[in-house]
N, C-alpha and C positions, 0 to 999 in steps of 0.2 A: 504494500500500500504506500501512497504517495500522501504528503503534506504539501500545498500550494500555501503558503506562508507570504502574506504582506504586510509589512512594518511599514505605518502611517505616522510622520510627526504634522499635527495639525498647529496652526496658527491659533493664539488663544483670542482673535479676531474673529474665528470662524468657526467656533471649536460646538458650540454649541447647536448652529446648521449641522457642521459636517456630521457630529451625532446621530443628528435623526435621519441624514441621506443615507451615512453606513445601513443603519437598519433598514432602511428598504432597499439597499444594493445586495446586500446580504442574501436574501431572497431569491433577487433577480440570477446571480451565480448560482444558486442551488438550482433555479427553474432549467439551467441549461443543463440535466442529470448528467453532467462529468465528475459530480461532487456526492458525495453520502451525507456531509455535514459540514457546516461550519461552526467556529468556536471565536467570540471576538472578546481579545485582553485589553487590560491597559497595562502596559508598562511601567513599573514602578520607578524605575531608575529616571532621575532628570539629565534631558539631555543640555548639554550645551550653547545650543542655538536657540532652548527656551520652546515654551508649545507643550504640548504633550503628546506622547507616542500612544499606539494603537497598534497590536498585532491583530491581524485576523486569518486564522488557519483553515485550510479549507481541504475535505480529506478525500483523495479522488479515489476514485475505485480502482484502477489503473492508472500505467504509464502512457495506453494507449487512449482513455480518457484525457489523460490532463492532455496529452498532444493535440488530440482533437479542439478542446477549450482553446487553447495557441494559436487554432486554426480558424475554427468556426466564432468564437465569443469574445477572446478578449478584446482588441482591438476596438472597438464599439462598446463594450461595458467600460472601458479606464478610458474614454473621452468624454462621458459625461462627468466625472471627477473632474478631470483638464477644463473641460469648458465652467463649473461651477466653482472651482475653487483655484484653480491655476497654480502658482506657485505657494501659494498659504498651504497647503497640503503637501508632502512631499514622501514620496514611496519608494519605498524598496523592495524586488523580491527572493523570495529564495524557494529552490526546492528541498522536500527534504524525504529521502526512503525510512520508512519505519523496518527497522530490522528487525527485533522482537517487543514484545509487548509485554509489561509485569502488572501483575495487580495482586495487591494486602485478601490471604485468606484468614476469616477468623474464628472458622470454624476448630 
């Protein structure tokens, strides 16, 4: 399984728009079924340049999914960000492979 991971530092100018846009862009990624889920943090740590960061993880069923998303989706979902918030927004992305998975039993 793949993690499509984007790190958002938002303008504290726009921070409160950008909120409620994430959540309904959130969606709109999940609606093109390359994705099983998304997960959206805030980042604890203060960045430098000031604003606050925003990850949002996004968990593809495949690598042949997330390729398709590169193909078919993104390009057109990350311009409506560009055109409503321009540079007050600023993104970075990363892939990432889940190699195994642990989880606490308490039985």
């Amino acid at each position: 399984m793949y993690i499509y991971n984007v790190t958002v530092n938002v303008d504290d100018s726009i921070h409160d728009e950008w909120l409620l846009w994430i959540k309904e862009h959130i969606p709109q990624v999940l609606a093109t079924g390359k994705f099983e889920k998304a997960t959206l943090t805030k980042v604890l740590v203060e960045e430098d340049m000031g604003g606050q960061t925003y990850s949002i993880q996004y968990r593809s069923y495949s690598r042949e999914a997330l390729d398709s998303y590169y193909k078919d989706d993104a390009d057109s979902l990350r311009q409506d960000a560009s055109k409503r918030f321009g540079e007050k927004s600023l993104a970075f992305r990363t892939e990432l492979q889940i190699i195994d998975e642990y989880t606490v039993n308490f039985t």
